[in-house]
VMD Tcl script that draws the C-alpha trace (Angstrom):
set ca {
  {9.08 137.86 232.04}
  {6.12 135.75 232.74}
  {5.41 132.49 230.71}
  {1.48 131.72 230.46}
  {1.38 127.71 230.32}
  {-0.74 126.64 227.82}
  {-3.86 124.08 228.72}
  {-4.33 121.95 225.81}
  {-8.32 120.18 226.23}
  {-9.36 117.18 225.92}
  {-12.96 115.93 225.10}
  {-15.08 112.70 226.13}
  {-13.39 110.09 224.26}
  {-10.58 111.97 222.85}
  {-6.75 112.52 223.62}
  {-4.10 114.49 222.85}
  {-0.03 114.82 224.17}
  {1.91 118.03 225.75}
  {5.32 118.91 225.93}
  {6.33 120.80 228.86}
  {5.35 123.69 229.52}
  {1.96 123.05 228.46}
  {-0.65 121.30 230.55}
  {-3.27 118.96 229.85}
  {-6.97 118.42 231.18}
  {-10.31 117.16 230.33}
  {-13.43 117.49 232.33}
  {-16.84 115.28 232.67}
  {-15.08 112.37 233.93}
  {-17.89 110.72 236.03}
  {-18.06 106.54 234.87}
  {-15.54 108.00 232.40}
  {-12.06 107.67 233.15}
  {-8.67 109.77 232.34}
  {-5.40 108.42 231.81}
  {-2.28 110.21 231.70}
  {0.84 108.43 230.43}
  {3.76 110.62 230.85}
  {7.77 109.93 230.48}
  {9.29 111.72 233.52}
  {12.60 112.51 231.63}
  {11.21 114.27 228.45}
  {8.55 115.86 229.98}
  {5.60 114.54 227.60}
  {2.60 113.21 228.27}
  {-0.23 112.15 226.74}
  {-3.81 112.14 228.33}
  {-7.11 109.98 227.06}
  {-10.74 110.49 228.09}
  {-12.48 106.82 227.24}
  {-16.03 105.83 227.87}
  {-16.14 102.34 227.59}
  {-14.23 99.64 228.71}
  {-14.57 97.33 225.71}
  {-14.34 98.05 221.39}
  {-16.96 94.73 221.30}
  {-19.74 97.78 222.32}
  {-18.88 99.58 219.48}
  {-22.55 99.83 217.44}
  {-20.54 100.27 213.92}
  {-17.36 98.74 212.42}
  {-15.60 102.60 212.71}
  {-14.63 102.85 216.02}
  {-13.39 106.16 217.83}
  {-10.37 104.65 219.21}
  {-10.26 107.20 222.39}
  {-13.57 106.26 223.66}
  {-12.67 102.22 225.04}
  {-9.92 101.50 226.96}
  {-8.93 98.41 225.05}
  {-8.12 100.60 221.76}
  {-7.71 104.25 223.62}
  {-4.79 103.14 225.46}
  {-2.30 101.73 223.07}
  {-3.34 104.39 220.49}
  {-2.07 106.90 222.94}
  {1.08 105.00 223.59}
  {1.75 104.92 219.57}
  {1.31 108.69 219.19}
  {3.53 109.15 222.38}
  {6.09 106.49 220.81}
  {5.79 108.96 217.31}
  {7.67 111.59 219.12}
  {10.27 109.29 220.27}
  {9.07 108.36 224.11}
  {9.83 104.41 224.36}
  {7.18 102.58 225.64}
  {9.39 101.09 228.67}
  {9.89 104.58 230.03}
  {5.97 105.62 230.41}
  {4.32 105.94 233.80}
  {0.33 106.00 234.15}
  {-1.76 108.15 236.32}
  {-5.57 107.29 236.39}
  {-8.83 109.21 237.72}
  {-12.12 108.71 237.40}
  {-14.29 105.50 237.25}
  {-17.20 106.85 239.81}
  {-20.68 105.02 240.12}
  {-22.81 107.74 239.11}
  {-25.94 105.86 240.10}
  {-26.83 104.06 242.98}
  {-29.65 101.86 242.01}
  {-29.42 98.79 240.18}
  {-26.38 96.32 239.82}
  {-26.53 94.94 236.71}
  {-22.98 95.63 234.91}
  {-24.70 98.22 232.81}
  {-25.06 100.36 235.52}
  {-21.56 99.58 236.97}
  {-19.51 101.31 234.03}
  {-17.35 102.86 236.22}
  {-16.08 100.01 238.25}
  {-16.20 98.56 234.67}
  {-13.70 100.84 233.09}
  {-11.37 101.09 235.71}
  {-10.84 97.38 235.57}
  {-10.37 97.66 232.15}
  {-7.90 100.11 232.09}
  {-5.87 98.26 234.62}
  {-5.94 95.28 232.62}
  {-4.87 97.49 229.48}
  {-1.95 98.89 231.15}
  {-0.81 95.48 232.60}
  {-1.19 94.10 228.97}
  {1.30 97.21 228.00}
  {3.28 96.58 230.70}
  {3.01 100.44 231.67}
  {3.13 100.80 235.98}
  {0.03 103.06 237.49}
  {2.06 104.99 239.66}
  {-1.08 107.14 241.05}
  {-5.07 106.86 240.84}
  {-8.06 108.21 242.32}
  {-11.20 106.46 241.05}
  {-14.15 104.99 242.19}
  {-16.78 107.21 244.51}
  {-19.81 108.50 243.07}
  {-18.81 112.21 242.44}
  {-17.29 113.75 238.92}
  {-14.01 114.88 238.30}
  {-12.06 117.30 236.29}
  {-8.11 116.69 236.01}
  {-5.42 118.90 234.62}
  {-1.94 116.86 234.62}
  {1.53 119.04 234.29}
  {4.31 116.51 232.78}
  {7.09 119.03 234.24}
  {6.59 118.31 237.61}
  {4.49 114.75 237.01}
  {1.83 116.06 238.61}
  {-1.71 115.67 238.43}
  {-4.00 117.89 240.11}
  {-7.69 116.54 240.67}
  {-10.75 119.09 241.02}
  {-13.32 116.32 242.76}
  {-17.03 117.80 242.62}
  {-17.70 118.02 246.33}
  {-14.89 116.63 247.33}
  {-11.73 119.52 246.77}
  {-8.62 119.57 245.07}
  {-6.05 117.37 245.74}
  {-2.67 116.46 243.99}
  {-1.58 112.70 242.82}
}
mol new
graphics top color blue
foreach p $ca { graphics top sphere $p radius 0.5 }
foreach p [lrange $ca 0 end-1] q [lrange $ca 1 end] { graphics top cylinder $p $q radius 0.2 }
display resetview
């Protein structure tokens, strides 16, 4: 008998968690960048698409949480933490983060670079280790991580497939 793994989506500036033997992805990660915290031993992970490095570029006082890494991060590690993962047993894996334009250097224009560093500092602040990443570059990505094996496989536009 065959089992069909389910791949649960996730949007720009969303997130969502798996349970083996479903798989997660999200596509349209350019300056965007995708985060994966997974616990190794209960096979769960949770996966956020943010935009933004910062909540303080919000334009309105209700905030999508999933779309900055400042607030996107820890929510993810709360609804992980809701089906009983501790937050000293999560791992991170991180893609994404590209330049998408080469003219200019004004920190609008670096959002990647931006939101990489942010997410970084986030996970420091959380005390959650990146085991893997593959950002920066100035091509898009699509990722689709699997928390049985802790694998996340990377679909980089012009670039291949490769496995973190």
């Amino acid at each position: 008998m065959m089992i069909l793994n389910e791949v649960i989506r996730v949007g720009i500036a969303d997130m969502n968690i798996v349970k083996e033997p479903m798989t997660i992805r999200t596509s349209g990660l350019g300056s965007c960048v995708g985060i994966v915290l997974y616990d190794e031993r209960k096979k769960i992970a949770g996966m956020v698409h943010i935009m933004l490095p910062d909540s303080s570029l919000g334009k309105s006082d209700r905030i999508n949480v999933a779309k900055f890494a400042d607030t996107g991060i820890y929510a993810l590690m709360e609804l992980l933490k809701a089906e009983g993962v501790r937050p000293m047993a999560l791992k991170a894996k991180i893609a994404g983060g590209s330049q998408m334009f080469q003219f200019g250097s004004s920190d609008t224009i670096r959002i990647g670079p931006r939101n990489v560093e942010a997410v970084k500092q986030e996970l420091k602040r959380l005390s959650i280790p990146i085991i893997a990443e593959d950002t920066g570059g100035s091509s898009g990505r699509t990722i689709e991580f699997n928390p049985r094996e802790s694998m996340l496989n990377i679909r980089t536009v012009n670039l291949g497939t490769k496995e973190i």
